[in-house]
PDB file with SEQRES, HELIX, SHEET and CRYST1 records, atoms N, CA, C and O in Angstrom:
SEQRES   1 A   72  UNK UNK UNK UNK UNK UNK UNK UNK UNK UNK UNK UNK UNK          
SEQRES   2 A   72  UNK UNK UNK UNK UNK UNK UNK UNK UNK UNK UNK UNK UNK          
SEQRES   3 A   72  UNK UNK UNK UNK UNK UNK UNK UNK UNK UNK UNK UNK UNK          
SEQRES   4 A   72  UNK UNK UNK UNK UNK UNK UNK UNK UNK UNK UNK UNK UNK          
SEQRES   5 A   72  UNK UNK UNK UNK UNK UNK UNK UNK UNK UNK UNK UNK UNK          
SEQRES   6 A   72  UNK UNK UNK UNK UNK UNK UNK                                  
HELIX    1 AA1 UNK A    2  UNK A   34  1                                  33    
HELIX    2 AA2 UNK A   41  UNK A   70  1                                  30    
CRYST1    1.000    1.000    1.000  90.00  90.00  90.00 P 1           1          
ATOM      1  N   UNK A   1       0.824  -1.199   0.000  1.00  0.00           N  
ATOM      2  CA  UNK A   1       0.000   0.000   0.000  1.00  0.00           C  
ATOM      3  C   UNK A   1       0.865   1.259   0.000  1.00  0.00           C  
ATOM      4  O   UNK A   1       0.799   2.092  -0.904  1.00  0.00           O  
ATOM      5  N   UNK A   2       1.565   1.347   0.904  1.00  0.00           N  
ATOM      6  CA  UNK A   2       2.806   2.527   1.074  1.00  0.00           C  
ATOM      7  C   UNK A   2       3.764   2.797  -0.539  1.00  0.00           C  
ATOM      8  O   UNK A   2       4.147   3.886  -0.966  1.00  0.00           O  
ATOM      9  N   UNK A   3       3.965   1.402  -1.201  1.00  0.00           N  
ATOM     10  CA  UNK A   3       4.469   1.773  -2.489  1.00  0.00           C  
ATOM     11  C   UNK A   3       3.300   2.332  -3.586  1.00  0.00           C  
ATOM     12  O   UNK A   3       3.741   3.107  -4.434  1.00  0.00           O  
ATOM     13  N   UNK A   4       1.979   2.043  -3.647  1.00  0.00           N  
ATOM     14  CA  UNK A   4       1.366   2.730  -3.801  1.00  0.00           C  
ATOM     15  C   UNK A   4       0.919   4.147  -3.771  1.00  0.00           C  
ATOM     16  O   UNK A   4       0.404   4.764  -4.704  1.00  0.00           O  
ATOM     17  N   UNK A   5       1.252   4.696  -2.260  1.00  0.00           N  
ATOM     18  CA  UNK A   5       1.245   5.960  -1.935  1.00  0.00           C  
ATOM     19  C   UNK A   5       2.249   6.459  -2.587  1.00  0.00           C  
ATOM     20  O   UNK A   5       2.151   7.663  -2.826  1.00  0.00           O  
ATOM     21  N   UNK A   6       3.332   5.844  -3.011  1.00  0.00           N  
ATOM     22  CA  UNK A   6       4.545   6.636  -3.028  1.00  0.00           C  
ATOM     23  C   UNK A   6       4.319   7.185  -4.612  1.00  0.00           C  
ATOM     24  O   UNK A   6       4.630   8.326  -4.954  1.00  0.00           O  
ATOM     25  N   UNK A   7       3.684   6.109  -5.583  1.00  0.00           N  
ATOM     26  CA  UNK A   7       3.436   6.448  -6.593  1.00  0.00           C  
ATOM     27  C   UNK A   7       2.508   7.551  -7.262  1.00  0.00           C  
ATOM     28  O   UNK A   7       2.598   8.209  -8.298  1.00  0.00           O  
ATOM     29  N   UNK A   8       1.407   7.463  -6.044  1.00  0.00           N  
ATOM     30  CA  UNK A   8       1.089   8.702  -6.356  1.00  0.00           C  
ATOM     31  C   UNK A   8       1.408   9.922  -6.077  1.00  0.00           C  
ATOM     32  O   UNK A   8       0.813  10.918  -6.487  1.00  0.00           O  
ATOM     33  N   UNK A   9       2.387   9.899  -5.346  1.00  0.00           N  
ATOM     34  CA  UNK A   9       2.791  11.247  -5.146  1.00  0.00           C  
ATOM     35  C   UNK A   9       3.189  11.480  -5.725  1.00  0.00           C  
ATOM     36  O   UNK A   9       2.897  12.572  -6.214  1.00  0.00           O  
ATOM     37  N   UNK A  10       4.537  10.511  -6.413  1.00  0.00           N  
ATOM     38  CA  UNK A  10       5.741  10.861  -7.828  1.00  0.00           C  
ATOM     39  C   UNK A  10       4.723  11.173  -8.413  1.00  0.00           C  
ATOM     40  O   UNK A  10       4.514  12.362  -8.172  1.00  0.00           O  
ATOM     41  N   UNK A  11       3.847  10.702  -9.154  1.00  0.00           N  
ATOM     42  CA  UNK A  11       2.919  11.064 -10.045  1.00  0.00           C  
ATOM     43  C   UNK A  11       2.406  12.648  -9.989  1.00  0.00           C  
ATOM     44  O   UNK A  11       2.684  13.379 -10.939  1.00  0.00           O  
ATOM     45  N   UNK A  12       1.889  13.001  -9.214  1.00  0.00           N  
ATOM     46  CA  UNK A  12       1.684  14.391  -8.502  1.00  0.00           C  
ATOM     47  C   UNK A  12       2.400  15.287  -8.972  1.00  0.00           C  
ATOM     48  O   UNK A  12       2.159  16.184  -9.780  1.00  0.00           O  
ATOM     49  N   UNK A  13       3.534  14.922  -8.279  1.00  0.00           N  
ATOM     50  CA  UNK A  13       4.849  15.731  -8.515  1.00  0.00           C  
ATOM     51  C   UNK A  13       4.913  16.179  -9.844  1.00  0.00           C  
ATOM     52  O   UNK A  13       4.969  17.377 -10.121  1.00  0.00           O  
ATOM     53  N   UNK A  14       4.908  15.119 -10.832  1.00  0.00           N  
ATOM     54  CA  UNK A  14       5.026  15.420 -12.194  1.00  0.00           C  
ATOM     55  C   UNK A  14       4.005  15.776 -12.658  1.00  0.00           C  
ATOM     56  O   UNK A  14       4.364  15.971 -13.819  1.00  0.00           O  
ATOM     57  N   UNK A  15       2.532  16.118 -12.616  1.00  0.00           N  
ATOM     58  CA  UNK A  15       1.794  16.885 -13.053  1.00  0.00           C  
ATOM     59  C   UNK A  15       1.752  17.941 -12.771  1.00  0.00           C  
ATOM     60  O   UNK A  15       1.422  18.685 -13.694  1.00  0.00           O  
ATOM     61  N   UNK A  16       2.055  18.641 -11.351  1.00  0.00           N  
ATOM     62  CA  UNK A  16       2.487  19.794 -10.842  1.00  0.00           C  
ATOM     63  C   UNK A  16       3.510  20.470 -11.403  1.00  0.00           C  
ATOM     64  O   UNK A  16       3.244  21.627 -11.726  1.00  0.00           O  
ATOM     65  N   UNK A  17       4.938  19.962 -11.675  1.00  0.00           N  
ATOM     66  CA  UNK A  17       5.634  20.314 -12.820  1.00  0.00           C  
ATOM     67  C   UNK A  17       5.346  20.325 -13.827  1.00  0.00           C  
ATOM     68  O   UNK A  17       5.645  21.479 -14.134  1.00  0.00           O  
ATOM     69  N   UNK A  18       4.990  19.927 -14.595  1.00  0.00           N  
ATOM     70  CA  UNK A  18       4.559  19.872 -15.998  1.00  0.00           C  
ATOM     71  C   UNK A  18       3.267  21.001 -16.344  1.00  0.00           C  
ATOM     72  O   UNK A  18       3.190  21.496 -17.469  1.00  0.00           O  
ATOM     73  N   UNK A  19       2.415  21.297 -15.414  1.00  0.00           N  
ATOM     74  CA  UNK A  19       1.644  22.454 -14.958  1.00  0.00           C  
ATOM     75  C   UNK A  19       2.629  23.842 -14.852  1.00  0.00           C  
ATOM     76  O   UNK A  19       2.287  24.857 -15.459  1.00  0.00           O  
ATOM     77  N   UNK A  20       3.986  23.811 -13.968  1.00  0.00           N  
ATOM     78  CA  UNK A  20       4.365  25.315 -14.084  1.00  0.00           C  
ATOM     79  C   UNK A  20       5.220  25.050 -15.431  1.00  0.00           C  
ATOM     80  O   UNK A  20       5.494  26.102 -16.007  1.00  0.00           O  
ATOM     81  N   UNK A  21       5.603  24.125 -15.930  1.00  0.00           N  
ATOM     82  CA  UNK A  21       6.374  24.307 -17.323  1.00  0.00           C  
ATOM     83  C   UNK A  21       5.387  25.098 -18.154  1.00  0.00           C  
ATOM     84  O   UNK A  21       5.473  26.246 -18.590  1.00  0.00           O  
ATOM     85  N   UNK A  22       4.224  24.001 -18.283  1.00  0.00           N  
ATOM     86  CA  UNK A  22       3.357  25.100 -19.208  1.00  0.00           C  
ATOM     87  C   UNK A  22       2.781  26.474 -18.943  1.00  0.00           C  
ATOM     88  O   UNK A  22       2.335  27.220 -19.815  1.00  0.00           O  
ATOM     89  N   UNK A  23       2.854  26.798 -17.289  1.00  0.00           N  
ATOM     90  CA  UNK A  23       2.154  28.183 -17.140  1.00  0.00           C  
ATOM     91  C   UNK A  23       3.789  28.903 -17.537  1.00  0.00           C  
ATOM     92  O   UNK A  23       3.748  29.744 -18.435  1.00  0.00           O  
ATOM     93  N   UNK A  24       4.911  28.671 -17.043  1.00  0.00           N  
ATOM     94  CA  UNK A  24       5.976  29.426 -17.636  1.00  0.00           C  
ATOM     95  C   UNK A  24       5.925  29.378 -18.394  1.00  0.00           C  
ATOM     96  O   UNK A  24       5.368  30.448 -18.643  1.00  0.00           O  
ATOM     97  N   UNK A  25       6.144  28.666 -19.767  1.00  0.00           N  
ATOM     98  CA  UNK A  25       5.774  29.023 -20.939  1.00  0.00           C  
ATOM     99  C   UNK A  25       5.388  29.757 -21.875  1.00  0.00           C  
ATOM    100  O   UNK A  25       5.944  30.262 -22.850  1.00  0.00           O  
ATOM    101  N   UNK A  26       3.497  29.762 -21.119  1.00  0.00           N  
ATOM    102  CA  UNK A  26       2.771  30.628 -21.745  1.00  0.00           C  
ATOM    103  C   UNK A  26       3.444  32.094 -20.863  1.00  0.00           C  
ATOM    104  O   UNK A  26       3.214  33.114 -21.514  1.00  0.00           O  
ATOM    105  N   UNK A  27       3.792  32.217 -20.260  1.00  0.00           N  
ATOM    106  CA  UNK A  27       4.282  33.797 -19.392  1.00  0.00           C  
ATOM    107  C   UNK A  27       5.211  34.466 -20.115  1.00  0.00           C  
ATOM    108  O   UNK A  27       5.393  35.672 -20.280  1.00  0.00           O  
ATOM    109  N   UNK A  28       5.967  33.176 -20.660  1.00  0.00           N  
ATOM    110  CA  UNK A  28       7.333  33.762 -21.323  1.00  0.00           C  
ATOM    111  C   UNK A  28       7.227  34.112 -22.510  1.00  0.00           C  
ATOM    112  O   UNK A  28       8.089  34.887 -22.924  1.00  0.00           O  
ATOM    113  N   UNK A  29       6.016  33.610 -23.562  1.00  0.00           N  
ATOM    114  CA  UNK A  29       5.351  33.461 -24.554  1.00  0.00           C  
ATOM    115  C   UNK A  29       4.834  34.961 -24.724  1.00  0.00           C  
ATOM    116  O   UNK A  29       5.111  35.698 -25.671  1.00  0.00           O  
ATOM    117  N   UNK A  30       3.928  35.313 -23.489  1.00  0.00           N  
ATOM    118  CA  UNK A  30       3.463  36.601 -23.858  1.00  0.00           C  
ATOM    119  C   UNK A  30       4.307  37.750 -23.346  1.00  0.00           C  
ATOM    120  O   UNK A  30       3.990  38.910 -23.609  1.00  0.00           O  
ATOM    121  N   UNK A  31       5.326  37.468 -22.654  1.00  0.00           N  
ATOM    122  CA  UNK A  31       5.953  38.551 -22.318  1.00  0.00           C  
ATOM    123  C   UNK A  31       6.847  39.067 -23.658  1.00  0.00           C  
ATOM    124  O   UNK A  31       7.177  40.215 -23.956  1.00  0.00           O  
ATOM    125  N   UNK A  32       7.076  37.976 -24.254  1.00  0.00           N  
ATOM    126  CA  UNK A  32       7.992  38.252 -25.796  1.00  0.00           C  
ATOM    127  C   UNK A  32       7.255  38.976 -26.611  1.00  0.00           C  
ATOM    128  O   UNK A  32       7.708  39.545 -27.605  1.00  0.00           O  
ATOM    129  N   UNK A  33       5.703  39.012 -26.133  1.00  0.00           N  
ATOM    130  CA  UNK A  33       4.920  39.446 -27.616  1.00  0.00           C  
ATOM    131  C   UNK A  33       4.360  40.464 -27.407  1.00  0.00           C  
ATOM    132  O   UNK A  33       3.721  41.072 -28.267  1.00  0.00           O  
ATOM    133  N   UNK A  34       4.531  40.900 -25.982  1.00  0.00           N  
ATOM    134  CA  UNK A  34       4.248  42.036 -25.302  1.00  0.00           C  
ATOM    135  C   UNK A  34       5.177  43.299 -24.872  1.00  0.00           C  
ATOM    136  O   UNK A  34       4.688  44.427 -24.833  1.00  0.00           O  
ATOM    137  N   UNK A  35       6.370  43.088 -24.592  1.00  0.00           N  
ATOM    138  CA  UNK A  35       6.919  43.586 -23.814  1.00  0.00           C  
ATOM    139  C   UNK A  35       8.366  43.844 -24.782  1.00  0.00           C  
ATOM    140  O   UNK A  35       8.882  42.934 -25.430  1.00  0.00           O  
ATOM    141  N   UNK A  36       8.977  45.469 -24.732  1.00  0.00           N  
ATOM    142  CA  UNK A  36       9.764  46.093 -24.844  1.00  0.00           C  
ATOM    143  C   UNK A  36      10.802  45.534 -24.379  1.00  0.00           C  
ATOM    144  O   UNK A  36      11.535  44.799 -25.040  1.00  0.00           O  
ATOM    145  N   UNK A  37      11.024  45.956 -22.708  1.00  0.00           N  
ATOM    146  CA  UNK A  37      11.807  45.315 -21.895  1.00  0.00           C  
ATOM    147  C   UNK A  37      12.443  44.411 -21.627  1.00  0.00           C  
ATOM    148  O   UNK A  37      12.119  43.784 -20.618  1.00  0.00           O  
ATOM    149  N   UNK A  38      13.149  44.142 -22.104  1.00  0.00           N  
ATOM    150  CA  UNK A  38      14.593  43.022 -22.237  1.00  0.00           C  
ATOM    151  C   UNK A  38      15.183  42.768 -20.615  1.00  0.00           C  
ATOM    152  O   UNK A  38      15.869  41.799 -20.289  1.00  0.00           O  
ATOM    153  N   UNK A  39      14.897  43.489 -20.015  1.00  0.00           N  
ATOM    154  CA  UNK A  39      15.719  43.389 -18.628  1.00  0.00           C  
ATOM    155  C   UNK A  39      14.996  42.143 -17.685  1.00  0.00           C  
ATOM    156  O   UNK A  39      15.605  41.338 -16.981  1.00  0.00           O  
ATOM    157  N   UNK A  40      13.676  42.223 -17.866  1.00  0.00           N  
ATOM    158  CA  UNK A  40      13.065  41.053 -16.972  1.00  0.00           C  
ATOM    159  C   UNK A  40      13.086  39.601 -17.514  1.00  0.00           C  
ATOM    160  O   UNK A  40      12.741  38.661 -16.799  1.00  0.00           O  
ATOM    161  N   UNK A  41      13.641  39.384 -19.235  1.00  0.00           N  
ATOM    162  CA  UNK A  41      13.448  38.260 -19.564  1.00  0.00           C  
ATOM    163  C   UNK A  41      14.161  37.332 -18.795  1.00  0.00           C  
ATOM    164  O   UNK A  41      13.751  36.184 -18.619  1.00  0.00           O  
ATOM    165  N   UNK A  42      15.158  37.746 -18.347  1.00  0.00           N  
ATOM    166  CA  UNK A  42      15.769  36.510 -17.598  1.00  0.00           C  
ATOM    167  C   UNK A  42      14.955  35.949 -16.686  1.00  0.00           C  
ATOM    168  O   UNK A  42      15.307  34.811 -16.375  1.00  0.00           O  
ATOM    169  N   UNK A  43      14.010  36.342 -16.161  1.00  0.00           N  
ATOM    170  CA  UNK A  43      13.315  35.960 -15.090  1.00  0.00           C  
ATOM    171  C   UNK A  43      12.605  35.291 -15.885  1.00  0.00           C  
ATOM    172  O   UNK A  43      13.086  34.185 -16.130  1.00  0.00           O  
ATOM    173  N   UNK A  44      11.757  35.494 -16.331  1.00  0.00           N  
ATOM    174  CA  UNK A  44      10.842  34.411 -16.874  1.00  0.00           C  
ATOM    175  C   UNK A  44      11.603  33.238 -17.232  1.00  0.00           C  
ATOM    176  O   UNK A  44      11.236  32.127 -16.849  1.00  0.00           O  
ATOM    177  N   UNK A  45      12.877  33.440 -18.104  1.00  0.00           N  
ATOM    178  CA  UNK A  45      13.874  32.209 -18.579  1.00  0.00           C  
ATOM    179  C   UNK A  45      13.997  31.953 -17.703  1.00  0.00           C  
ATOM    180  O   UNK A  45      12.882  31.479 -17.489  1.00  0.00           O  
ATOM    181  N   UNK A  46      14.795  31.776 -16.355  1.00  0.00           N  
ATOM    182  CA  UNK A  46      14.805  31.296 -14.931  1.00  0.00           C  
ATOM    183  C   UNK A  46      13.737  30.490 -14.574  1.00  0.00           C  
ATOM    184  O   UNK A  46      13.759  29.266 -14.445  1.00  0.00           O  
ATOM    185  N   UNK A  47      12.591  31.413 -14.389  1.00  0.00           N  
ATOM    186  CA  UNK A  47      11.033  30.000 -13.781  1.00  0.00           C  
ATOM    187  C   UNK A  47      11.318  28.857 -15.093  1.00  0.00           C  
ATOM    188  O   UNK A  47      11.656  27.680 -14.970  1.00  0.00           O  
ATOM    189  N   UNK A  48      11.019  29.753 -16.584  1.00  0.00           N  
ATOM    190  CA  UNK A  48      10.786  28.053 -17.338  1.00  0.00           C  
ATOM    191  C   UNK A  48      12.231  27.151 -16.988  1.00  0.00           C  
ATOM    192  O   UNK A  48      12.067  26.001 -16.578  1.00  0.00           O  
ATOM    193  N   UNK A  49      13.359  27.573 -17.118  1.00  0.00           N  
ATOM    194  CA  UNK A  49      14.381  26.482 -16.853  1.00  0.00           C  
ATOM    195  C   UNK A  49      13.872  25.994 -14.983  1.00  0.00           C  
ATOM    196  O   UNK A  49      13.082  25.097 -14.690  1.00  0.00           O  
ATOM    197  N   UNK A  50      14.356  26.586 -14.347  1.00  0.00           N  
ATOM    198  CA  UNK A  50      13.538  26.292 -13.001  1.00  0.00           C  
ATOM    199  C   UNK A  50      12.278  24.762 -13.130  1.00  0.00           C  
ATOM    200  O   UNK A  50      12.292  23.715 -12.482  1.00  0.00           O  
ATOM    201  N   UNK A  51      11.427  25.166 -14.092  1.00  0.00           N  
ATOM    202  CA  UNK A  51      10.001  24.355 -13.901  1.00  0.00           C  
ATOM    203  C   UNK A  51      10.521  23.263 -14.674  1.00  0.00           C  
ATOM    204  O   UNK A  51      10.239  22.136 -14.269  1.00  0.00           O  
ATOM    205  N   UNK A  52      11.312  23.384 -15.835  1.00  0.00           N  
ATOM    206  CA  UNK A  52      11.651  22.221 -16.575  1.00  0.00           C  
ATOM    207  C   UNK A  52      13.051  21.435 -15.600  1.00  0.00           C  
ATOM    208  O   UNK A  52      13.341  20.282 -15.917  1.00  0.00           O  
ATOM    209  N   UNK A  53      13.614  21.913 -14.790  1.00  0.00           N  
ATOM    210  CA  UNK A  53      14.493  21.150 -14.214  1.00  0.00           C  
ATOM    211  C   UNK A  53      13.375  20.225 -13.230  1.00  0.00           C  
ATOM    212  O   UNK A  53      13.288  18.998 -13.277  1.00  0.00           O  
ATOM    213  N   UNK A  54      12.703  20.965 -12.502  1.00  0.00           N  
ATOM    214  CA  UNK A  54      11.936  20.053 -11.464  1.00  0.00           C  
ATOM    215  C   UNK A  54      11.223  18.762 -12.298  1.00  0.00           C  
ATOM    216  O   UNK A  54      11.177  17.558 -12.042  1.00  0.00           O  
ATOM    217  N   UNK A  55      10.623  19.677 -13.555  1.00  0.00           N  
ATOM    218  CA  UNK A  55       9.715  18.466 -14.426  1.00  0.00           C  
ATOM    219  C   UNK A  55      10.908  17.122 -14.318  1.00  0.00           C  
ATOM    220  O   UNK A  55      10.611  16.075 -13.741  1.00  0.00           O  
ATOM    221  N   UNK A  56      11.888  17.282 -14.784  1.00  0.00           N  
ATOM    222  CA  UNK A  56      12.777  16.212 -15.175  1.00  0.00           C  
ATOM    223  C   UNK A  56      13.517  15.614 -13.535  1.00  0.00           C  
ATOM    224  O   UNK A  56      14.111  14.561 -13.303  1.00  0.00           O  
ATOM    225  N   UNK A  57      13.251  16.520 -12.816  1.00  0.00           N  
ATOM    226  CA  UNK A  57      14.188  15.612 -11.069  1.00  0.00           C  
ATOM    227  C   UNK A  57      12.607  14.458 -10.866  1.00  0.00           C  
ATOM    228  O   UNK A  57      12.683  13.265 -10.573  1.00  0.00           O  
ATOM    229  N   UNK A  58      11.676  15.002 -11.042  1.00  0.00           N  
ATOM    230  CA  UNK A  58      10.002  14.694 -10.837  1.00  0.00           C  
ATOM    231  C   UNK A  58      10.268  13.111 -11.405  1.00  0.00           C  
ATOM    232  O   UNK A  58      10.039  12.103 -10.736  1.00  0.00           O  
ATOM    233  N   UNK A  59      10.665  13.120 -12.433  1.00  0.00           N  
ATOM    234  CA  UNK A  59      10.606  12.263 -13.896  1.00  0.00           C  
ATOM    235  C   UNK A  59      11.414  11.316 -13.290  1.00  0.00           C  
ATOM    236  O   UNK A  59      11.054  10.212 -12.881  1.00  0.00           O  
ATOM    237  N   UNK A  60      12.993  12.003 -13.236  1.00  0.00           N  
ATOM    238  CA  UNK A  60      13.485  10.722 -12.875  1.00  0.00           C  
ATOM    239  C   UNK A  60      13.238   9.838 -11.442  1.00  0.00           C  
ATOM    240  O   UNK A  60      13.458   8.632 -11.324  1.00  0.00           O  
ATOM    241  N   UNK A  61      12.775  10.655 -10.489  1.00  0.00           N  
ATOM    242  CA  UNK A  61      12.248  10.131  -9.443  1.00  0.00           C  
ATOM    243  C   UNK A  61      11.468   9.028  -9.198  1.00  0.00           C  
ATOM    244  O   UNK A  61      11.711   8.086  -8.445  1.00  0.00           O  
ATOM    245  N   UNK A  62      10.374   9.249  -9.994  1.00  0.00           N  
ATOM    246  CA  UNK A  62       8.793   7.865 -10.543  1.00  0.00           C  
ATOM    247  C   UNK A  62      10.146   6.663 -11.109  1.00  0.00           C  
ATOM    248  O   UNK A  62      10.079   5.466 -10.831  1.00  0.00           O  
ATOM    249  N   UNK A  63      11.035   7.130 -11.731  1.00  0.00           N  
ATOM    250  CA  UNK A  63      11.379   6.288 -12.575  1.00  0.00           C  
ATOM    251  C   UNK A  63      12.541   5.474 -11.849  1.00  0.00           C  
ATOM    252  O   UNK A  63      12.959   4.501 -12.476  1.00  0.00           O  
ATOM    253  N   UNK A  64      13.147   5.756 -10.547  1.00  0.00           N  
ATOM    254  CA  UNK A  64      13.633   5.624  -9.948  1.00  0.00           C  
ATOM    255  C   UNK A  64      12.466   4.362  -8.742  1.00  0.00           C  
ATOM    256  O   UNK A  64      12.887   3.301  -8.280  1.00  0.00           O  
ATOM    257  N   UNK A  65      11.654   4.684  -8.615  1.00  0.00           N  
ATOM    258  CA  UNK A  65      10.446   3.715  -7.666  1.00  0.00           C  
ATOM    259  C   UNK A  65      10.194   2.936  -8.668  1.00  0.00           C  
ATOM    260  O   UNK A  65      10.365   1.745  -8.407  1.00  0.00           O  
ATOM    261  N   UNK A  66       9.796   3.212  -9.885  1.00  0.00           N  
ATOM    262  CA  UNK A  66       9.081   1.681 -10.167  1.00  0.00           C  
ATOM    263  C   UNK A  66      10.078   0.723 -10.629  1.00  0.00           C  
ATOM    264  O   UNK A  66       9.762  -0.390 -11.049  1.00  0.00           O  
ATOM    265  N   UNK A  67      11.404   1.187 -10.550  1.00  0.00           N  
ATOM    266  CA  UNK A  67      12.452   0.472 -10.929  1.00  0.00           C  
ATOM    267  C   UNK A  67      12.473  -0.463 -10.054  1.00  0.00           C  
ATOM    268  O   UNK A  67      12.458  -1.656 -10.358  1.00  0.00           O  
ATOM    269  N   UNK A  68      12.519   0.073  -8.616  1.00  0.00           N  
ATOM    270  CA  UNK A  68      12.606  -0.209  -7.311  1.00  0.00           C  
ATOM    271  C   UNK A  68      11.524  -1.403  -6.739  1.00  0.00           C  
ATOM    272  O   UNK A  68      11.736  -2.306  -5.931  1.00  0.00           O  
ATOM    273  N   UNK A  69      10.338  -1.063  -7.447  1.00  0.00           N  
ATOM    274  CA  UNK A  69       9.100  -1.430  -7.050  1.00  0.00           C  
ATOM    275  C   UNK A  69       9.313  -2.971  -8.246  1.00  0.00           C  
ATOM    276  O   UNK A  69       8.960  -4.089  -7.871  1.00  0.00           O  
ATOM    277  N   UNK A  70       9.838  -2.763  -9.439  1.00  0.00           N  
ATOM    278  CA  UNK A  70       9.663  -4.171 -10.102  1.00  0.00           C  
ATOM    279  C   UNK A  70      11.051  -5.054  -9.709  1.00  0.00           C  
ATOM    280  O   UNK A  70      11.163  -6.252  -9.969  1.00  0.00           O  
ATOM    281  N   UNK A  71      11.910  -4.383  -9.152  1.00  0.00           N  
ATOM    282  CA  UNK A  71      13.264  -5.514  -8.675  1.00  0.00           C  
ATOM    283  C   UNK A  71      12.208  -6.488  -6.967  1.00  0.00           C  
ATOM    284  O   UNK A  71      12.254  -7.629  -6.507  1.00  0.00           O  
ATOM    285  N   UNK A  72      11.784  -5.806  -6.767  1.00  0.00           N  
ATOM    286  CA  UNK A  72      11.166  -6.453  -5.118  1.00  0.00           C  
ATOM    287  C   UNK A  72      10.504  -7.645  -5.699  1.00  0.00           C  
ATOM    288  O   UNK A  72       9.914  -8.441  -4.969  1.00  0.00           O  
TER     289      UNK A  72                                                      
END                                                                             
């Protein structure tokens, strides 16, 4: 049951990431199509790299348990 739990959380995890990848995205998306200002892009580049690093620690994590979960 507990490896169960665990899966859904990894699972979680990675929809939650994959959620701020795409809201960074779209932020960074309209700030390009909006905005003059060159000085704040880094920030937005920051959250999307930021959201896409977690997406992928998220990723390998699940992938790390069920590895775990099919050697038992």
């Amino acid at each position: 049951m507990n490896g169960e739990s665990d899966e859904a959380r990894a699972i979680a995890r990675i929809a939650d990431a994959a959620r701020e990848v795409l809201s960074a995205s779209e932020s960074l998306e309209e700030f390009v199509k909006t905005s003059v200002d060159e000085s704040s892009r880094a920030l937005h580049l920051a959250r999307l790299t930021a959201a896409v690093n977690e997406l992928q620690t998220a990723r390998e994590a699940l992938d790390g348990l069920l590895t775990r979960n099919l050697e038992v």
